[in-house]
C-alpha positions as a Markdown table, in Angstrom:
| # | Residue | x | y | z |
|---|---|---|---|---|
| 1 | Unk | -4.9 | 1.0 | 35.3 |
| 2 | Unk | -3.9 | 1.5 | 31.3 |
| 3 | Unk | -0.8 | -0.8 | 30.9 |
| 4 | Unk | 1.2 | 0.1 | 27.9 |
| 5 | Unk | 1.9 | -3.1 | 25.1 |
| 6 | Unk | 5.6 | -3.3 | 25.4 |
| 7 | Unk | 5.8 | -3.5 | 21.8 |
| 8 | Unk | 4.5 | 0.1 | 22.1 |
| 9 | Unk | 8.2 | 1.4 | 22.5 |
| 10 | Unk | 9.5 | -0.8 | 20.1 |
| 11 | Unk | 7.6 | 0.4 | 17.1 |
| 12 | Unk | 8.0 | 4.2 | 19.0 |
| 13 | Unk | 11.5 | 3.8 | 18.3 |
| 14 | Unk | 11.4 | 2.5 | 14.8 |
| 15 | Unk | 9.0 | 5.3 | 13.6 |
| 16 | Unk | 11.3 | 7.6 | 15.2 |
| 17 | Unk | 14.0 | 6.9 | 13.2 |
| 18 | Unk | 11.9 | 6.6 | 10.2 |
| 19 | Unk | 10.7 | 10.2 | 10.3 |
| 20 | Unk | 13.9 | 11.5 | 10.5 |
| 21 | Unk | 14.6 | 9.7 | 7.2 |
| 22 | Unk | 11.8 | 11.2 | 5.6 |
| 23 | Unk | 12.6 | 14.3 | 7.0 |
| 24 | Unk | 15.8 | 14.5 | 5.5 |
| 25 | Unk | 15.5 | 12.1 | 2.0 |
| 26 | Unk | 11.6 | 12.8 | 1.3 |
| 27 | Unk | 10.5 | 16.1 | 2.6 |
| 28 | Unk | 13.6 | 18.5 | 0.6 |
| 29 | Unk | 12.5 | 17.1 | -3.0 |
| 30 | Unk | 8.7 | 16.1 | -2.4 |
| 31 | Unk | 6.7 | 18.8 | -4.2 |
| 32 | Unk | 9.5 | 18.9 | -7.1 |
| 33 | Unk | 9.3 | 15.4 | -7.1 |
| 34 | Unk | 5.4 | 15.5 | -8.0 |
| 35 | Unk | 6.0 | 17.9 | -11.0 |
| 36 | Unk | 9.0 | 15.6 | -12.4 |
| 37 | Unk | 8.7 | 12.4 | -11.2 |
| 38 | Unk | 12.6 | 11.0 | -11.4 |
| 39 | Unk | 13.2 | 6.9 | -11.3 |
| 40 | Unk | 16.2 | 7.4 | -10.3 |
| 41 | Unk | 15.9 | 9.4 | -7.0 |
| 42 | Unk | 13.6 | 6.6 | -5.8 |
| 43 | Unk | 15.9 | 4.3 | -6.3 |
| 44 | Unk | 18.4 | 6.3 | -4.4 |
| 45 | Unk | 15.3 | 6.5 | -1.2 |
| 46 | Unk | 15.2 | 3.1 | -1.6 |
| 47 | Unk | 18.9 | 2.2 | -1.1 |
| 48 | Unk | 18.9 | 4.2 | 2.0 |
| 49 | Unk | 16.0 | 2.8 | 3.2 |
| 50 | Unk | 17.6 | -0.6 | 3.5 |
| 51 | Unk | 20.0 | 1.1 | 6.0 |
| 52 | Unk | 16.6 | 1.0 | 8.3 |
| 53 | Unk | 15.4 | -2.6 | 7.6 |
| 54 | Unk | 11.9 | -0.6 | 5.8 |
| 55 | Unk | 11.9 | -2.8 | 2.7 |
| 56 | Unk | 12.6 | -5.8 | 4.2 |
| 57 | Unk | 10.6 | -4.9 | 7.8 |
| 58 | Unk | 7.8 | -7.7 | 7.1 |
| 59 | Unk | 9.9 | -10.1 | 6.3 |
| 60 | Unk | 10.5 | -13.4 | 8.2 |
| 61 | Unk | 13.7 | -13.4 | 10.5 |
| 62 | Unk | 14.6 | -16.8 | 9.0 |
| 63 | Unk | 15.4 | -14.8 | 5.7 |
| 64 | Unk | 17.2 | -11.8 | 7.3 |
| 65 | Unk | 14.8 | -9.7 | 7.3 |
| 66 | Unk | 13.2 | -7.5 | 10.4 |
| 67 | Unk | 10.1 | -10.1 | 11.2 |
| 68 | Unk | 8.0 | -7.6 | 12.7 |
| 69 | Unk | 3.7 | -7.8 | 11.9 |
| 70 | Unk | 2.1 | -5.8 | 9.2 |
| 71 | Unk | 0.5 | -3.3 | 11.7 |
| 72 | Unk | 4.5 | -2.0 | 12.2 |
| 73 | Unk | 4.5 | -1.4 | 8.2 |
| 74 | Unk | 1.0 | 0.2 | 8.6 |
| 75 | Unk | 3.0 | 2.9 | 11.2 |
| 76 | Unk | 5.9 | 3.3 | 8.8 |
| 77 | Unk | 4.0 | 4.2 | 5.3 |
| 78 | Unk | 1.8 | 6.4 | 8.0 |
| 79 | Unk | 4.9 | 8.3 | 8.6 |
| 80 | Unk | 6.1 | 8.2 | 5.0 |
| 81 | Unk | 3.0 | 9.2 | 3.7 |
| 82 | Unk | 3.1 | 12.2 | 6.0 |
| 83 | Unk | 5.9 | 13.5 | 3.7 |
| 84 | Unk | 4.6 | 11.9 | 0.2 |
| 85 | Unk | 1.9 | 9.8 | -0.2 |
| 86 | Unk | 3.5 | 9.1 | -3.6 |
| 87 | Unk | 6.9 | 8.1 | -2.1 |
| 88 | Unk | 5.0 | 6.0 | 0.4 |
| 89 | Unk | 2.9 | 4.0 | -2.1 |
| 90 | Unk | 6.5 | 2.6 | -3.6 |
| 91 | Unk | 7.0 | 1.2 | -0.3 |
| 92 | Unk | 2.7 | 0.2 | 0.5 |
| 93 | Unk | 3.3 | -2.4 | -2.8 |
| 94 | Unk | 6.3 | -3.5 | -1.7 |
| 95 | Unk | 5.3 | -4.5 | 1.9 |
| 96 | Unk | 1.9 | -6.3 | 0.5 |
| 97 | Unk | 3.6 | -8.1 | -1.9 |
| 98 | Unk | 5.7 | -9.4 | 1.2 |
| 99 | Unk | 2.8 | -11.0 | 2.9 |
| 100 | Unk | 2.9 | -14.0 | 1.4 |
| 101 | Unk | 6.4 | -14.7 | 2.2 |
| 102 | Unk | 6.7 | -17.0 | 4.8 |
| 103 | Unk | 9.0 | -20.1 | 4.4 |
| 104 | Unk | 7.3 | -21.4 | 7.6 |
| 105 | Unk | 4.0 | -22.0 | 6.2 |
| 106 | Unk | 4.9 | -21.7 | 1.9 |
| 107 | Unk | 8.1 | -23.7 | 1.9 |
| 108 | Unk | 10.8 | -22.2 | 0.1 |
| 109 | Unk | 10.3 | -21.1 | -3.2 |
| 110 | Unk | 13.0 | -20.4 | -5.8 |
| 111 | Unk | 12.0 | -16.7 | -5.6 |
| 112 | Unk | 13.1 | -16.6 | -1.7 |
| 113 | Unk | 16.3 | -18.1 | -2.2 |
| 114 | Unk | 17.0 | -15.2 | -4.8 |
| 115 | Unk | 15.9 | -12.7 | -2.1 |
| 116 | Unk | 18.5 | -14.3 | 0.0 |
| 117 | Unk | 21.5 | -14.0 | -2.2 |
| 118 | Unk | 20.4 | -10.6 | -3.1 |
| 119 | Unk | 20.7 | -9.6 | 1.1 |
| 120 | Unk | 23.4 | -11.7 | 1.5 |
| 121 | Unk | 25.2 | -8.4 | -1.1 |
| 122 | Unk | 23.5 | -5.6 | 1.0 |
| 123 | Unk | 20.5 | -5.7 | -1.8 |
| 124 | Unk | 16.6 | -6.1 | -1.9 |
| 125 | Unk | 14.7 | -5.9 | -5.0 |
| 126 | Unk | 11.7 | -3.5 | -5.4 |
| 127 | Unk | 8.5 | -6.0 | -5.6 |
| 128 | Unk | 4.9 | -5.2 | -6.2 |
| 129 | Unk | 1.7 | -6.6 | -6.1 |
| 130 | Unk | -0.8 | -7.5 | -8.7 |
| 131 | Unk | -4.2 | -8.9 | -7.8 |
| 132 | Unk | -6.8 | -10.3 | -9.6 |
| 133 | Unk | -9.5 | -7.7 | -11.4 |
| 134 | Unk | -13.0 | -8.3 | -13.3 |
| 135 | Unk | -11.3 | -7.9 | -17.0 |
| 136 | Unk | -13.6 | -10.2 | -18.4 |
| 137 | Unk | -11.6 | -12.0 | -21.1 |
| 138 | Unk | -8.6 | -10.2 | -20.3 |
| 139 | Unk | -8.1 | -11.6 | -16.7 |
| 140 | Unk | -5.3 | -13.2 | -15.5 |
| 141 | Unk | -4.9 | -16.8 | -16.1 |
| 142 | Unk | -2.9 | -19.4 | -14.9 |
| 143 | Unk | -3.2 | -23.3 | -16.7 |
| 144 | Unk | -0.9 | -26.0 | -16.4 |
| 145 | Unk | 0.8 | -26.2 | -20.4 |
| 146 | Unk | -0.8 | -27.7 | -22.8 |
| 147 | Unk | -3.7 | -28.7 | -20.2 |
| 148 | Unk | -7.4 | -27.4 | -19.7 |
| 149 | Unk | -7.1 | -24.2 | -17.3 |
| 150 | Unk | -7.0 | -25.8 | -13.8 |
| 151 | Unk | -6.4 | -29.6 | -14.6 |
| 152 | Unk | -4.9 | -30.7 | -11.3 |
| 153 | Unk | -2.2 | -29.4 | -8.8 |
| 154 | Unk | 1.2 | -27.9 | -9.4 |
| 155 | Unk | 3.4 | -30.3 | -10.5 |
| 156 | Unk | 7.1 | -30.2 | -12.1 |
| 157 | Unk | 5.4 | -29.3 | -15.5 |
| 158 | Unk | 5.8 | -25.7 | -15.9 |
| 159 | Unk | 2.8 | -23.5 | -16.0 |
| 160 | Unk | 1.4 | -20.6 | -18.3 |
| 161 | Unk | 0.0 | -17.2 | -17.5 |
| 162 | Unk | -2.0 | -15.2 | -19.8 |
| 163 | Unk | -4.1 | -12.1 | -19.8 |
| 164 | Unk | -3.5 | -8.4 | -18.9 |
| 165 | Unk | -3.6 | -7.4 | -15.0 |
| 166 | Unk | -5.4 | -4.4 | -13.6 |
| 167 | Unk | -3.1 | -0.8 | -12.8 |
| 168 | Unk | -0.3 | -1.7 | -10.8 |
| 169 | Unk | 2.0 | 0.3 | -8.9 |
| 170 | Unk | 6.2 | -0.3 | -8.9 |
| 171 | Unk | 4.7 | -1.3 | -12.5 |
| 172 | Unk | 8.3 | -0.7 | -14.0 |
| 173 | Unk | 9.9 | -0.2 | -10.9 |
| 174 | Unk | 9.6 | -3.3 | -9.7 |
| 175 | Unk | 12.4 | -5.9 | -10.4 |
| 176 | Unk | 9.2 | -9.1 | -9.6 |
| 177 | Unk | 5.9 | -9.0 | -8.4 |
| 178 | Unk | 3.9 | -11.2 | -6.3 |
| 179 | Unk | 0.4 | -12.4 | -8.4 |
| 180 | Unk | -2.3 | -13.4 | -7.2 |
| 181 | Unk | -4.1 | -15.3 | -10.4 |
| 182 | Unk | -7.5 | -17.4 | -11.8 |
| 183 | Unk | -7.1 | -20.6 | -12.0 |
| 184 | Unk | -10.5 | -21.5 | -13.9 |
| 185 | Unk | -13.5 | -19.8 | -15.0 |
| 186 | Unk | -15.3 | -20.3 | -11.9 |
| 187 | Unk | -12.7 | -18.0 | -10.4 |
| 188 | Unk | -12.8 | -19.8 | -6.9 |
| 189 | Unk | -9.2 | -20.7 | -7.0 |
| 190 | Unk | -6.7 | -18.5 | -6.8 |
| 191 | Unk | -2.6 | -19.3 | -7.2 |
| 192 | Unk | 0.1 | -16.8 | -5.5 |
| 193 | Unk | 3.4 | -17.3 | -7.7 |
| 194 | Unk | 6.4 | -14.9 | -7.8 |
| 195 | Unk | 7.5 | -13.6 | -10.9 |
| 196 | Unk | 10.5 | -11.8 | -12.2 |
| 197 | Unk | 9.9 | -8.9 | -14.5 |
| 198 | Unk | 13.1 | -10.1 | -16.5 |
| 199 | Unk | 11.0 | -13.8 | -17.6 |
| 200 | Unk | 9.9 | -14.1 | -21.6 |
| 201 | Unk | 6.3 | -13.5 | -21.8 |
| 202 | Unk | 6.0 | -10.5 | -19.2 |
| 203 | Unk | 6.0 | -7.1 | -21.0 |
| 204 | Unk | 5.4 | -3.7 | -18.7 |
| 205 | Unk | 3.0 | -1.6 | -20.8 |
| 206 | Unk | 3.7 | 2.1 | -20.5 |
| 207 | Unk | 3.7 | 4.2 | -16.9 |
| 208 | Unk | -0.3 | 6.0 | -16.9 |
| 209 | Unk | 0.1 | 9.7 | -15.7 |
| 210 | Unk | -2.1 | 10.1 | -13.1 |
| 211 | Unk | -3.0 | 13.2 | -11.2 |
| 212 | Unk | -1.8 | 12.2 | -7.9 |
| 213 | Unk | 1.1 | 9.7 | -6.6 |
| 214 | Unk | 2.9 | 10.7 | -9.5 |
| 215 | Unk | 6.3 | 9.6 | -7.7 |
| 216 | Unk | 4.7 | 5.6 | -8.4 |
| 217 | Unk | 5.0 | 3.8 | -11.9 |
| 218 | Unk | 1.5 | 2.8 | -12.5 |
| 219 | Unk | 0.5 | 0.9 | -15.3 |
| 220 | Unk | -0.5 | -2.8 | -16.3 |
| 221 | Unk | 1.4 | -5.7 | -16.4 |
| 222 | Unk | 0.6 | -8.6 | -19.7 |
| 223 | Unk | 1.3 | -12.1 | -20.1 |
| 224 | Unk | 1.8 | -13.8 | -23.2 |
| 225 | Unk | 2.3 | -17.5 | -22.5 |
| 226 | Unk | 4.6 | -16.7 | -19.8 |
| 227 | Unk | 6.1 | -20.2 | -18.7 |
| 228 | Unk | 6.9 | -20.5 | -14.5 |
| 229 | Unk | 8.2 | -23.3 | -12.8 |
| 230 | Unk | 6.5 | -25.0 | -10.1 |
| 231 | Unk | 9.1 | -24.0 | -7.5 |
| 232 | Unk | 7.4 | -20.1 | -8.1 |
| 233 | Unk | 4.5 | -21.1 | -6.8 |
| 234 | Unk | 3.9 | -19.7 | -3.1 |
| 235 | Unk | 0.0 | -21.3 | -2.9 |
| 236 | Unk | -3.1 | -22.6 | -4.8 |
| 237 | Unk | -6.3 | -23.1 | -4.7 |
| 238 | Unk | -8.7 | -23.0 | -1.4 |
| 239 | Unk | -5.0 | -22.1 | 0.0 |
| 240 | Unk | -4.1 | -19.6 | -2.3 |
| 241 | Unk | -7.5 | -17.3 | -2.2 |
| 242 | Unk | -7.1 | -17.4 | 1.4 |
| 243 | Unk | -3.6 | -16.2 | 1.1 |
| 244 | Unk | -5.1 | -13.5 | -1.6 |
| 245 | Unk | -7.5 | -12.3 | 1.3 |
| 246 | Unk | -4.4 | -12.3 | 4.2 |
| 247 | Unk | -2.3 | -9.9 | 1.5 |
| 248 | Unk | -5.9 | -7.8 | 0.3 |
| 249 | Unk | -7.1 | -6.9 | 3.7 |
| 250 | Unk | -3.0 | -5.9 | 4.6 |
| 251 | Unk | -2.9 | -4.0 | 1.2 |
| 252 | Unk | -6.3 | -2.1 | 2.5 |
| 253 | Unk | -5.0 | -1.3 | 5.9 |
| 254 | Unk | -1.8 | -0.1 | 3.9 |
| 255 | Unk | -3.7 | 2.5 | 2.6 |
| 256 | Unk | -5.7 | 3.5 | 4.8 |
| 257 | Unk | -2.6 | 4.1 | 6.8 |
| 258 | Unk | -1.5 | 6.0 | 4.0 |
| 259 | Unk | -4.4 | 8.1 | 3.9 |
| 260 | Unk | -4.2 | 9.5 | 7.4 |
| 261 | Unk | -0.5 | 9.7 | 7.2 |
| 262 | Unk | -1.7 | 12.7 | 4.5 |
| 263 | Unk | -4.6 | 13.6 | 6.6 |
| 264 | Unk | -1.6 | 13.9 | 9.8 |
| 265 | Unk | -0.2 | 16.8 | 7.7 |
| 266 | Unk | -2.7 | 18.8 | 6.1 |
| 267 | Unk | -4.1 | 19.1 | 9.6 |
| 268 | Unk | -0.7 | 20.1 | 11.1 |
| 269 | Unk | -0.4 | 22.7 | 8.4 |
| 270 | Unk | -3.8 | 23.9 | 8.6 |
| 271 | Unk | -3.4 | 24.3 | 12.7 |
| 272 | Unk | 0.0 | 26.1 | 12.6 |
| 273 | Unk | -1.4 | 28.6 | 9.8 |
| 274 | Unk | -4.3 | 29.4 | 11.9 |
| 275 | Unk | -1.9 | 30.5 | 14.5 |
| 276 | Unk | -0.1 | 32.8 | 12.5 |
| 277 | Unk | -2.7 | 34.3 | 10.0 |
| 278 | Unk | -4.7 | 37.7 | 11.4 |
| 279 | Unk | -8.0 | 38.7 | 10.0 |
| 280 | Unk | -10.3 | 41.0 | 11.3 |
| 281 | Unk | -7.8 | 42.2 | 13.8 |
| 282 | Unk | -7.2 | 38.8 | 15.4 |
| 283 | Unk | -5.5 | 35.4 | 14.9 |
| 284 | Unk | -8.0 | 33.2 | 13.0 |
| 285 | Unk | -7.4 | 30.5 | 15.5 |
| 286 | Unk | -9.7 | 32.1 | 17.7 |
| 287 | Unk | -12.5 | 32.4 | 15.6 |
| 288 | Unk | -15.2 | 29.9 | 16.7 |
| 289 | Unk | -15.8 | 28.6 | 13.2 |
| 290 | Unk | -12.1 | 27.9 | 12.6 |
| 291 | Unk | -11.9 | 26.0 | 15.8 |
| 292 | Unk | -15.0 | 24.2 | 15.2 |
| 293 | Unk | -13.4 | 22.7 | 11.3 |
| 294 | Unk | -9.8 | 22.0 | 13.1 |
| 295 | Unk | -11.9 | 20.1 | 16.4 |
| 296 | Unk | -13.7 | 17.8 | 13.1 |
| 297 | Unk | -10.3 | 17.4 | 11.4 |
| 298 | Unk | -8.6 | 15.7 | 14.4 |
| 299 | Unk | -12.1 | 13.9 | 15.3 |
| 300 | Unk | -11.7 | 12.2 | 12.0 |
| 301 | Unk | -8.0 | 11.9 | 12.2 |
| 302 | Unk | -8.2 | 10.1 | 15.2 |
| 303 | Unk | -10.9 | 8.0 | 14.1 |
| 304 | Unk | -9.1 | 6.6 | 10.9 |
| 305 | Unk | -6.1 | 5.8 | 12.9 |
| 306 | Unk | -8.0 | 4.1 | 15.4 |
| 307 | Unk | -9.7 | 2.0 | 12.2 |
| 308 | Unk | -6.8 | 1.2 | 10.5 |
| 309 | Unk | -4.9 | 0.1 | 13.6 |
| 310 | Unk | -7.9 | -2.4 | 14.0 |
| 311 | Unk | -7.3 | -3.9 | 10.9 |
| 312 | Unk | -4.3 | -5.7 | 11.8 |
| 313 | Unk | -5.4 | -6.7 | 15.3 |
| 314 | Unk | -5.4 | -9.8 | 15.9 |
| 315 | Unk | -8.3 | -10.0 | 19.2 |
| 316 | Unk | -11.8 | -9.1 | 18.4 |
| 317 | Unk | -14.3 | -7.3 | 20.6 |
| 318 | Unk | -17.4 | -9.5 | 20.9 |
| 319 | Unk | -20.0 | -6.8 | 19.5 |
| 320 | Unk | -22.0 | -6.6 | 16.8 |
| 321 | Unk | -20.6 | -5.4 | 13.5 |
| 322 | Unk | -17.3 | -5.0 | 15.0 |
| 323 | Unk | -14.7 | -6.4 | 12.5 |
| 324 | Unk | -11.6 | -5.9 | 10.8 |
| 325 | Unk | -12.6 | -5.3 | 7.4 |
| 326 | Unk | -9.7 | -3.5 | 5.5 |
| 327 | Unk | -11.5 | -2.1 | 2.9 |
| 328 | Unk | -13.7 | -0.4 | 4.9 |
| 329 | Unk | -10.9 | 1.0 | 7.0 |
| 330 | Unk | -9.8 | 1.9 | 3.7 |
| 331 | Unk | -13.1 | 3.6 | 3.1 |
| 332 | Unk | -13.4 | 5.5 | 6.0 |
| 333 | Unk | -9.6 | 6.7 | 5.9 |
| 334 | Unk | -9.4 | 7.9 | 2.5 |
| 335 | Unk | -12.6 | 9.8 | 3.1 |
| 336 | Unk | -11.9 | 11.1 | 5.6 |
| 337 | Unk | -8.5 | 12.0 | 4.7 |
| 338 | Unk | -10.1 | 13.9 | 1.5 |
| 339 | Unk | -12.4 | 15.7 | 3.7 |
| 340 | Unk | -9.4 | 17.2 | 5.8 |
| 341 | Unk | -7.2 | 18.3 | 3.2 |
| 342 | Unk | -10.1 | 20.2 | 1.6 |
| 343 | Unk | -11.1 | 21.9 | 4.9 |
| 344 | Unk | -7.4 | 22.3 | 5.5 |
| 345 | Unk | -7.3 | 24.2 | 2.1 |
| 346 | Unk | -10.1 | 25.9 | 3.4 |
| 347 | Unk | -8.8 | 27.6 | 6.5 |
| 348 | Unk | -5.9 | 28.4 | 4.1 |
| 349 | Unk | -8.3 | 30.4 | 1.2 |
| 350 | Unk | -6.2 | 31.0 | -1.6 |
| 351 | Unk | -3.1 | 29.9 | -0.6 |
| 352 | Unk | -4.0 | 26.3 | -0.3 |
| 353 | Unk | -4.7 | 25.7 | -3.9 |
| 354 | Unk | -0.8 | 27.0 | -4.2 |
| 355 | Unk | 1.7 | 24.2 | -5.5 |
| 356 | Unk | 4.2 | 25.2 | -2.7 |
| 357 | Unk | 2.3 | 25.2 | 0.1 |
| 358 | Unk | 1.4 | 21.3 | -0.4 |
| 359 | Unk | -2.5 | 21.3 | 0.2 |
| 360 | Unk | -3.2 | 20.3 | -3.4 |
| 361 | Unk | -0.7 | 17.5 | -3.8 |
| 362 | Unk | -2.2 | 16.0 | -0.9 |
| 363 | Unk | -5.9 | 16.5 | -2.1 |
| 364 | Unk | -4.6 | 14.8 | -5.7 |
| 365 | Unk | -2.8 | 12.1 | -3.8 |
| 366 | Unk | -5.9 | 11.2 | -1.5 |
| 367 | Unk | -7.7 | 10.7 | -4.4 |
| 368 | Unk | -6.1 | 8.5 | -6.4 |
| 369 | Unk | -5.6 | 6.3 | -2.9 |
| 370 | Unk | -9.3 | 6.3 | -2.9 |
| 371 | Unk | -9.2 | 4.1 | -6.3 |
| 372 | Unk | -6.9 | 1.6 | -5.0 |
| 373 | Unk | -8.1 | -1.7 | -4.8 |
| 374 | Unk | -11.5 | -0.7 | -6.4 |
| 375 | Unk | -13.6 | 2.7 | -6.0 |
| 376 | Unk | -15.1 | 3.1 | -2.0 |
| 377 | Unk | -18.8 | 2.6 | -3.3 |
| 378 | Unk | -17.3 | -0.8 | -4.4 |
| 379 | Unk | -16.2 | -1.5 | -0.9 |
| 380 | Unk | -19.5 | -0.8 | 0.8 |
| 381 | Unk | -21.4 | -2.9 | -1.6 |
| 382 | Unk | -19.5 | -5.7 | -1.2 |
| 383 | Unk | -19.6 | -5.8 | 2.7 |
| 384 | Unk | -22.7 | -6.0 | 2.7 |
| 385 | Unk | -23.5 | -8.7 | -0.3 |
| 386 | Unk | -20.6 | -10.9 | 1.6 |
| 387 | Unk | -23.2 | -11.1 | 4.2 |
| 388 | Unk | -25.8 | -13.6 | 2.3 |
């Protein structure tokens, strides 16, 4: 007999509530949103989303915040996304950048007690994630001052970033982001340190216009001798990369959760068009072929969800090849999510390439979520070289 996880209801009722807020605050300004993206109106989604604990769902109960695992955010931005992949994505950085804090294992860094006093006020400031790229001279570095690049662990001496990171999103909406930086040329070690957008030494280098989440600030972030003190410091070296892998395999799932969050709607809309649009004397829905493309969309719908829900499990199946690789979730989802919005387009014909009916922000949305955190191709390589 199927026994149902009691946490089952729990997140039932938390996604509940969550779609009716992006049915009400998303859903009205979303296409008008993509065609003039306005700062401000995500700031006003995001003060109304502290009234549901979403910004602050990951973190630890110890700092006020919800305490719940990062499978629950993977269910929210899946909801979120299902009204704008864009608005979604604000929230996707946000969350990943939370991973790493988690007084029970980091201590408490000066950044956390800020986050503190900020809740204490009824605020939360908008963070974002930045993790390391293959920028060749222009990578991020981090190097004790006035030392050799890795020359020994933190200590009360401040220490100095430099270089230029990869595209990040919340770039200039963020109020501090959550790095994840070299620490020598071998590129083995890996330091996780909060930093405030506000610091000398950080400058946010113009928003990129993209074609799709056009809601999300994207551009990169540069460092110019940029002095932190030790207490910003969450984790380094063997520690650190295995806290960059924790946050990179979340941020993965995050999108991949994303993905079919976009996926959910483009096959909703496609189905309830079916039903109402006649050709050759009958509702298309009845057509064979139509039926056939709808039965493949929710095949790969439910298939994506299934793969990003493994992600964050935390019990593994004892077969070969299973495992819980998030950028291969990640993969499969925004795939798959691409190939349903263009079949959902499809069964619409001309009308799905209209602004106003939705398909075709979707389709530019899915496809920028399939360059996040490196191109797929990237992601299929590299499970695979991993394994000598």
């Amino acid at each position: 007999m199927c026994v149902m996880h009691p946490q089952i209801n729990e997140y039932n009722e938390i996604l509940n509530e969550v779609r009716r807020f992006a049915r009400n605050e998303i859903r009205p300004e979303a296409l008008d949103l993509d065609l003039y993206p306005d700062p401000a109106k995500i700031a006003s989604l995001w003060r109304k989303s502290l009234d549901l604990d979403i910004p602050c769902l990951l973190l630890p109960q110890s700092c006020n915040g919800a305490g719940y695992p990062p499978l629950c955010g993977a269910f929210v931005l899946d909801v979120l996304a299902s009204e704008c992949a864009g608005v979604a994505s604000v929230f996707a950085h946000h969350l990943a950048a939370s991973i790493p804090v988690s007084p029970e294992d980091h201590g408490r860094p000066q950044y956390l007690v800020n986050i503190l006093s900020k809740m204490d006020s009824g605020k939360l400031p908008v963070a974002s994630v930045i993790f390391p790229s293959d920028m060749g001279d222009q990578a991020l570095f981090i190097q004790e001052k006035n030392s050799p690049c890795g020359s020994g662990p933190y200590g009360s001496d401040p220490w100095v970033i430099n270089g230029e990171s990869a595209l990040v999103g919340n770039s200039s909406g963020a109020d501090a982001f959550c790095a994840f930086i070299h620490e020598d040329d071998t590129r083995e070690n890996i330091a996780c340190v909060f930093v405030e957008k506000n610091l000398p030494g950080i400058a946010i280098q113009e928003k990129l216009m993209i074609p799709g989440l056009k809601i999300n600030p994207f551009g990169k972030i540069s460092f110019n001798q940029m002095e932190i003190a030790s207490d910003a410091v969450i984790a380094s070296g063997k520690n650190g990369k295995n806290l960059m892998k924790q946050a990179l395999n979340a941020y993965f799932g995050f999108i991949a959760a994303m993905a079919m969050g976009t996926a959910r709607t483009a096959w909703t809309k496609a189905l309830s068009y079916a039903k109402q649009r006649y050709q050759f004397g009958d509702l298309i829905i009845r057509h064979g072929e139509i039926q056939r493309m709808l039965g493949v969309m929710k095949m790969k719908l439910d298939v994506g969800t299934a793969a990003y829900i493994q992600v964050f499990q935390t019990d593994r199946v004892n077969l070969p090849g299973v495992t819980a690789d998030g950028s291969l979730a990640k993969a499969y989802c925004t795939q798959a999510a691409l190939e349903i919005v263009l079949d959902a387009i499809q069964i619409h014909g001309g009308y799905g390439y209209m602004h106003e009916y939705g398909l075709e922000k979707i389709m530019r949305d899915v496809k920028i979520l399939q360059l996040l955190g490196g191109r797929n191709p990237q992601h299929h390589v590299q499970a695979i070289a991993e394994e000598f």
